[in-house]
N, C-alpha and C positions, 0 to 999 in steps of 0.2 A: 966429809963426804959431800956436804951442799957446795964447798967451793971448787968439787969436780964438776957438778951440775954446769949443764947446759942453759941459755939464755930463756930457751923454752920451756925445759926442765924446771929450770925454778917459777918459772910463770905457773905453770900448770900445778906446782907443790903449794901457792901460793893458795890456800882457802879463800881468800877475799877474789880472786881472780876465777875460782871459778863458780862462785858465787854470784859473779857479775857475768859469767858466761850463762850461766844457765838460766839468769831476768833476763837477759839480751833477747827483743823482740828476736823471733824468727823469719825469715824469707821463705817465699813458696819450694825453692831449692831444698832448704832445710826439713820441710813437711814431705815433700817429696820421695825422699831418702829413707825421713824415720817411718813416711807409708809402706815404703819396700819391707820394712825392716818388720811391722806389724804383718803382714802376707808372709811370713818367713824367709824372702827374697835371701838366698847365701851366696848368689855369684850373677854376676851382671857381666856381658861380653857389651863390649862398645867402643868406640872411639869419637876424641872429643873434639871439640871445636868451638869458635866462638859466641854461636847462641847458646852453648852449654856448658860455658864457664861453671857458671854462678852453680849449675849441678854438680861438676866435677868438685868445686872447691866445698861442698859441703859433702860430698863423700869423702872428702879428706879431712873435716872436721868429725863426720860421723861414719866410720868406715866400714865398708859394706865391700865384701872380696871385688875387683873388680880386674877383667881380664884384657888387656889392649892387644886386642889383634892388629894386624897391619892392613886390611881394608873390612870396609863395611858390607862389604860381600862375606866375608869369611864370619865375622861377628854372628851373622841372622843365621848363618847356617852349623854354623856351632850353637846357637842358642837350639834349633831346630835338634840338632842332636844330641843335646841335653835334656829338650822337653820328651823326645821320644825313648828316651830310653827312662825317664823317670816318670815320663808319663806325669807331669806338670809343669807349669809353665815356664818357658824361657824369656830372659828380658834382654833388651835390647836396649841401649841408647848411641843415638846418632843427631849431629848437628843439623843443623837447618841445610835446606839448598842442596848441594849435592851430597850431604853425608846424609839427607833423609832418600833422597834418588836411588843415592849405591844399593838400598834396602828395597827396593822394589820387587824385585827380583826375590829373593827370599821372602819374601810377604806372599807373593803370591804362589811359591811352592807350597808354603805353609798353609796356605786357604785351600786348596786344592785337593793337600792331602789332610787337615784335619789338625793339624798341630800349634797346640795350646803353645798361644806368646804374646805377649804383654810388648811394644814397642815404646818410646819413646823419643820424639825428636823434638830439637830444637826449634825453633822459630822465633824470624826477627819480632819486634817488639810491634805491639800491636795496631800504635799510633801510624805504622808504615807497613802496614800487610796490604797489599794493590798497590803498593808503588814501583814495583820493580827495584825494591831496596837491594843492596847485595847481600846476596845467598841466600836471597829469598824463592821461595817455590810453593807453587800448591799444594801443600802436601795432603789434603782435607780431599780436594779434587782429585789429584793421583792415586790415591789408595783407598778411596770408599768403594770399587767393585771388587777389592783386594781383599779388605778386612772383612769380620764377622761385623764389628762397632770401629768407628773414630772417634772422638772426642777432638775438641780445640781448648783448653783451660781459656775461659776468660774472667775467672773470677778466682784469684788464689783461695779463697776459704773453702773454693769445692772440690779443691782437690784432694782432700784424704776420700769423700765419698766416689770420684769419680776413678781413683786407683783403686779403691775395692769393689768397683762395678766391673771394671774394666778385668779384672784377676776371675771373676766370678763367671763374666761371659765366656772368657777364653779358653775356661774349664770344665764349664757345663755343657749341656747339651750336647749338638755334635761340635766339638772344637774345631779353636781357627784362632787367628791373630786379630787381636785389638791393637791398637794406634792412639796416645796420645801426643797430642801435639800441644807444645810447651812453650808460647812465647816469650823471650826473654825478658819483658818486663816483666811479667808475672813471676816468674822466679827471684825475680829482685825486691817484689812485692813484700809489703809487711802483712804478714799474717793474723788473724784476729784471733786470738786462742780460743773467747767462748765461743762464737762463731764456727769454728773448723772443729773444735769437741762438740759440739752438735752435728757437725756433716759426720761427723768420724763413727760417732754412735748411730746413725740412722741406718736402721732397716734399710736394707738392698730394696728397694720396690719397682720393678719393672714390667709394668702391664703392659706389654707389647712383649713381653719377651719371656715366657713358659716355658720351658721343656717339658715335653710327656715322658715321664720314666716307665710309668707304670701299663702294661700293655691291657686293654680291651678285652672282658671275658669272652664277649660271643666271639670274638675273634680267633682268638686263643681257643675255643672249640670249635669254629671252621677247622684249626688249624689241625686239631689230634682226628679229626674227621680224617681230613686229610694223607695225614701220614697211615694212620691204622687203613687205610683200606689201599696202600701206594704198592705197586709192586716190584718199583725200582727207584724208590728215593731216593735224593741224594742233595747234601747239607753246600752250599760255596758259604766261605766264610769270609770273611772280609777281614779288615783292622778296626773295623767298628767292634769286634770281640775282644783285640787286644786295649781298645782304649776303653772298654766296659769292664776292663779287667775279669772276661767269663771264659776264660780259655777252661779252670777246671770243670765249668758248669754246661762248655761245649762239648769238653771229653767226657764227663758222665753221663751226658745225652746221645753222644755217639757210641757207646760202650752199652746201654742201657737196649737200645732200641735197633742195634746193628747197623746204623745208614751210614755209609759210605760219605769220605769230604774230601772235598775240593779247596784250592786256596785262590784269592785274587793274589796277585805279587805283593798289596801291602797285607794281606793276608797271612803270613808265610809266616809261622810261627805260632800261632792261632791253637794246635795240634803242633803234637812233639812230631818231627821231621820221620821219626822210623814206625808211627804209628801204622798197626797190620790194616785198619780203614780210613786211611792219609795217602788221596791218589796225588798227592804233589798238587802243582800251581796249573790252573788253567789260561786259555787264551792265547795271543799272539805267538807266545816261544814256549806254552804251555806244554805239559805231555802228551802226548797220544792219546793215555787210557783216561786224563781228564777232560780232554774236549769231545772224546769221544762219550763220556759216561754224561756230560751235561746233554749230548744231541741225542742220546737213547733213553734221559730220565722221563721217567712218567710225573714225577713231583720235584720239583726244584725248589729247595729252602735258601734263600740267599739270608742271611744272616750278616747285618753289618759294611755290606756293600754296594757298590753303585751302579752299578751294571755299566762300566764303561768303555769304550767302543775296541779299548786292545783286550778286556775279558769279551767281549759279546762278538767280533766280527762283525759281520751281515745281522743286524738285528730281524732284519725279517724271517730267520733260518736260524735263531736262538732256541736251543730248545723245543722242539718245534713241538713234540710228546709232551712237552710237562704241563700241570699246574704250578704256577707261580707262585707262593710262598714269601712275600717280603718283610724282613723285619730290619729296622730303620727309625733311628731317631730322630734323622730328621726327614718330616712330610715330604718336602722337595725332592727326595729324592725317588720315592713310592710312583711307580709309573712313570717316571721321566722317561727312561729309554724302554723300557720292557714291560709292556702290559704286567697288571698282577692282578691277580685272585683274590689272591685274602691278603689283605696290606695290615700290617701290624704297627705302629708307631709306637716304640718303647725306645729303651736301652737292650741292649744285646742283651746283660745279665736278666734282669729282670724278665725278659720273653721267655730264657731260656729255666730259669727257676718257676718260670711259671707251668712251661710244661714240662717240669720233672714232678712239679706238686701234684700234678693229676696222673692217675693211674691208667693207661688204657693200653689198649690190644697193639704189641707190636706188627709191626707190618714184617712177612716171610721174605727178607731180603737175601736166602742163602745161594739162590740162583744166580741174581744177581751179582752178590757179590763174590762167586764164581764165577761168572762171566770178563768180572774187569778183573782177575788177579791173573787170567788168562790173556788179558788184552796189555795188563802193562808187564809181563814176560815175554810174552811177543814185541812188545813195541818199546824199549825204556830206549834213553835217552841216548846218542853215539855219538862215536867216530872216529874217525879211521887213522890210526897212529902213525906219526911222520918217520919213525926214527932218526932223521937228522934232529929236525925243530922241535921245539918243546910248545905243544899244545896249549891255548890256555885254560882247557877245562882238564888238563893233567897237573897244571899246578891249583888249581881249586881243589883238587880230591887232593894233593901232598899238607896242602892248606887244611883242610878238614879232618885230615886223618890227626896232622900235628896237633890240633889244637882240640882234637874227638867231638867236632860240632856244638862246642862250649863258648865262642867267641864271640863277644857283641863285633858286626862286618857291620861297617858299610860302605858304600858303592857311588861310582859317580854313575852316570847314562850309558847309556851305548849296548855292544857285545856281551863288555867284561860283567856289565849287571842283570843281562841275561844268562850269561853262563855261573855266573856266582849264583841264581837263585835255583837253577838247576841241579848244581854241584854242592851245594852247600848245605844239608839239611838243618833244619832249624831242631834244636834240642829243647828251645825254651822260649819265650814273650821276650818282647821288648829288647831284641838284639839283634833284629834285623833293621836296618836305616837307610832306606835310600830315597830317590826322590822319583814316585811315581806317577803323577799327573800332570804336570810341570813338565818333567823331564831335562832338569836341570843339571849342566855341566860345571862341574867346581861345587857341588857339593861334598860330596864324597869327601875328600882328605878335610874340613874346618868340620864335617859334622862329628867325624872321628874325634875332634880335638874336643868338642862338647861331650858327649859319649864318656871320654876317660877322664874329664871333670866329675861328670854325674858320677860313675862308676872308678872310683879309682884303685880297687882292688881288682877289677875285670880286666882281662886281655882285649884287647881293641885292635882291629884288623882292616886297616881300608884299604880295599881292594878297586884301585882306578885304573882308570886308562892313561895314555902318555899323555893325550891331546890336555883332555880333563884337571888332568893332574896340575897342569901349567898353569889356570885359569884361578887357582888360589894357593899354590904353591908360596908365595910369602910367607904362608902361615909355617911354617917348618921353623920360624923362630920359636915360634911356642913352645917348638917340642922342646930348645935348647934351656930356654928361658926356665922353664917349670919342670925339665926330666918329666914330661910327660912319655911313659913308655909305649904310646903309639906306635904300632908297625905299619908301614905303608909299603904296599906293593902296586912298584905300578906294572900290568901288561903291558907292554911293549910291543906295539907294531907297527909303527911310527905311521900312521894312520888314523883317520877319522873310521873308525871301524865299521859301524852302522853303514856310516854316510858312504864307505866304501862299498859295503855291503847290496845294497838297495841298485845304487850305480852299477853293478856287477850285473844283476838280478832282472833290474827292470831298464835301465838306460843302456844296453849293451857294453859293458864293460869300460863305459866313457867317464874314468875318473876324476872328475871336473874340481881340480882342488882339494880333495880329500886324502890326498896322501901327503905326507910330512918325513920328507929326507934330511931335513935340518933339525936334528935335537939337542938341547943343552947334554953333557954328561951329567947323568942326575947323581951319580958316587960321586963327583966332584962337586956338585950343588950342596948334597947334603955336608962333603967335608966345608966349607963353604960356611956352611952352618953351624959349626963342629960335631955334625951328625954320623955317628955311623952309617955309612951306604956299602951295599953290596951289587954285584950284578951276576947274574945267571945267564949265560949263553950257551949251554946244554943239557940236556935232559939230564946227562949222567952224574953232571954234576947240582943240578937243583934241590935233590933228595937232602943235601950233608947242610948246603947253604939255608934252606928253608929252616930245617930241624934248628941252627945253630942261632940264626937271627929272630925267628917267632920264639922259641926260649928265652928268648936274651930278656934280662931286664931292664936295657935300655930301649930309647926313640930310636928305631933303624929304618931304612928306610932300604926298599930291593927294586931293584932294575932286574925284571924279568924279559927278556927278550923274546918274544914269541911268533909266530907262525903269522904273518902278516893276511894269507889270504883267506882265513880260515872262516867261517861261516855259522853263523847261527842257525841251529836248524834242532828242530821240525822250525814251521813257519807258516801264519795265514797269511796270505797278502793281503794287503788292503783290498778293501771291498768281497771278500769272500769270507762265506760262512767256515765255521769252524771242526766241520768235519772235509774242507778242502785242503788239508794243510800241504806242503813240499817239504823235503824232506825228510821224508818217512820212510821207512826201511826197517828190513826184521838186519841183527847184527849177524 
């Protein structure tokens, strides 16, 4: 048997050999690796490069799953939709120069919206940082208005404590992306064992850096003041409730006390989609009966959210009836855009456990909540069927119906991610992904591919657009690579849809570049890839195609052709309050 053995094989069978591996000083690379490995690190998306060799080659002595996308765009937003559907952190590693660059862009969707990730880049060696060494970049410069924390390693022994500072920031409080920046000597560096079992075992201690979890009594009895005497309250919830993990402790507060909710867009999921007091998503391409119910609330509980300028409109014309109600982890955020009343600094759960714990006098919302079950039968969402074209809020409902509102979706920008949050009702947490303060194109299809990492029993569903799609499309080897069973559909309209949209709207129909007559054939892309692709070019036949590809237990990928001029609507325009919306219409 040993003289079938490989050259390696017998190395490694060899007790003296790795008995000599395991005295073998270690490099900051090595410490590195086994620091991921004590944070429970199971999947790392990255791409390598010369400053991070000496990383790569000790994840291949000490192996740790590790995912090569085909750019560093695709990496951060795949980690991104791995952090958000598991709701902990994603990692990231990318070379010095421009593999830390290409990450720019995803750091800063992630700061925006909240989402816990650990980065790592390369950098040249220390002796030549200011010298315009090659592929070297400021990466410390570039990304401190980006991250929550950066770090620079200059001293290999502090890196076991400075990767479990960095894991701890990213996690707590309100989350966001941390950055450590790794320069290549340092990882070549000899490591001091008693030295770094001392950083390793050191208490976390960060006196600049507290989160309040726990909410303020007197506050917390403004607040039931508040509601007990409200005669049309009403909850907006944010994704500050999905990442506080209080979605049950926001439905037994809304079940308990009858108030009516509202979602922001990262909100959407917050409440189960068919809940009887769930007025859907307010704001720019919100409902009717939600931007309506926020301009006639007498008390407004924002729970979780930011108040920002596509929920609010016209802030001067916010609300205009209500008392304010903010509950907010973090301070910065209390009063920023919108006056408040009684500002709460907690965790979502924790506010919300606090006022389940106190017994008081529900407020008589039955009027009320009369009034909007009248306003959103009167007003839900439309439009007007082509019989040639196939609509894309007609394949969002085939899509939901398919998959009965159980599908982790996410979404690039534009249209297609307004109509999916309309069309799509959320059945549960943590399956809605897309990028909402950013508004970033080419997320959609790589966060999908993070998503059916995390979840690899879940149906995964990215719902893009053509433009979007293109803009991380590389990544469709993954799906070949790993039978990842991701379904991508792209709408089709061979347009910048928004961007058409707005130019239709506001610039008299002068479509300055926004339309797109030249497209790859995406069924030959994905064969290409050896992907199954499908394409739909009518109604009639989209029902049998949908049903056969969303079942499939393969990576497929569908070319939906759809309605090129079609319109998202209702709509605020910019600079108008949120009871001016257009297109609004009884059906």
């Amino acid at each position: 048997m040993t003289a079938n053995m490989s050259t390696s094989e017998k190395i490694d069978a060899n007790p003296q050999h790795q008995i000599e591996e395991k005295n073998k000083p270690r490099n900051g690379a090595d410490v590195l690796i086994q620091a991921l490995h004590e944070q429970d690190v199971d999947i790392v998306f990255g791409y390598p490069g010369g400053a991070v060799l000496n990383l790569y080659d000790a994840m291949y002595k000490n192996p740790i799953r590790h995912i090569l996308t085909r750019h560093e765009q695709g990496a951060i937003h795949a980690a991104e939709g791995y952090a958000r559907v598991l709701n902990k952190p994603g990692v990231v590693i990318a070379t010095s120069g421009p593999g830390a660059t290409n990450l720019v862009t995803g750091i800063a969707d992630a700061m925006i919206d909240s989402i816990p990730l650990v980065i790592f880049t390369g950098q040249v060696a220390t002796s030549v940082i200011g010298s315009d060494a090659f592929q070297e970049a400021d990466v410390m410069g570039i990304t401190t208005p980006i991250t929550k924390h950066n770090y620079q390693v200059q001293d290999v022994n502090d890196i076991p404590r400075i990767v479990k500072e960095a894991f701890h920031i990213a996690n707590s409080g309100r989350k966001g992306p941390v950055l450590i920046d790794f320069p290549k000597n340092i990882s070549a560096s000899i490591f001091d064992e008693a030295l770094g079992e001392a950083s390793r075992n050191e208490e976390i201690y960060l006196p600049g850096y507290q989160p309040n979890y726990k909410p303020n009594y007197l506050q917390i009895q403004k607040a039931i003041q508040a509601i007990s005497t409200a005669q049309k309250p009403l909850i907006l919830a944010g994704a500050g409730v999905l990442f506080a993990e209080a979605r049950e402790e926001l439905t037994e507060f809304v079940e308990k006390y009858k108030i009516p909710v509202v979602n922001t867009l990262l909100g959407l999921g917050s409440i189960h989609g068919n809940h009887s007091l769930n007025y859907g998503m307010a704001g720019m391409h919100g409902a009717v009966v939600a931007n309506d119910a926020i301009q006639n609330a007498d008390l407004l509980i924002n729970i979780g959210a930011r108040f920002d300028d596509r929920l609010t409109g016209d802030t001067r014309l916010f609300a205009p009836n209500a008392t304010i109600i903010h509950i907010d982890i973090d301070p910065a955020e209390i009063g920023k855009n919108i006056p408040t009343d009684i500002p709460i600094v907690a965790d979502a759960k924790e506010a919300l456990k606090a006022l389940l714990k106190k017994e008081f006098q529900a407020p008589d919302t039955a009027a009320w909540i009369d009034y909007l079950n009248r306003k959103q039968n009167d007003y839900p969402y439309w439009y007007e069927e082509d019989g040639q074209e196939i609509l894309p809020q007609q394949a969002i409902q085939m899509i939901h119906t398919i998959t009965n509102g159980d599908a982790i979706v996410t979404t690039d920008v534009g249209q297609h991610q307004m109509w999916v949050a309309q069309y799509y009702r959320q059945n549960h947490g943590h399956r809605w992904i897309t990028s909402g303060g950013l508004g970033t194109m080419g997320f959609g299809f790589p966060a999908a591919i993070g998503a059916q990492f995390a979840q690899p029993d879940k149906k995964v569903v990215a719902i893009v657009g053509d433009a979007g799609f293109q803009m991380t499309a590389q990544e469709l080897a993954l799906l070949k690579e790993f039978n990842l069973p991701v379904k991508v559909v792209i709408l089709n309209n061979c347009a910048l849809g928004m961007v058409r949209q707005w130019q239709e709207l506001f610039y008299e129909n002068r479509y300055s570049h926004s339309l797109m007559p030249v497209q790859p054939d995406f069924v030959k892309l994905a064969d290409a890839y050896g992907l199954k692709g499908y394409r739909i070019n009518t109604l009639d036949e989209a029902g049998a195609i949908f049903e056969e590809a969303l079942n499939s237990d393969e990576p497929v990928l569908i070319d939906c052709r759809v309605k090129q001029l079609e319109n998202v609507y209702p709509m605020v325009p910019t600079g108008k309050a949120l009871h001016e919306m257009i297109g609004v219409k009884k059906p």
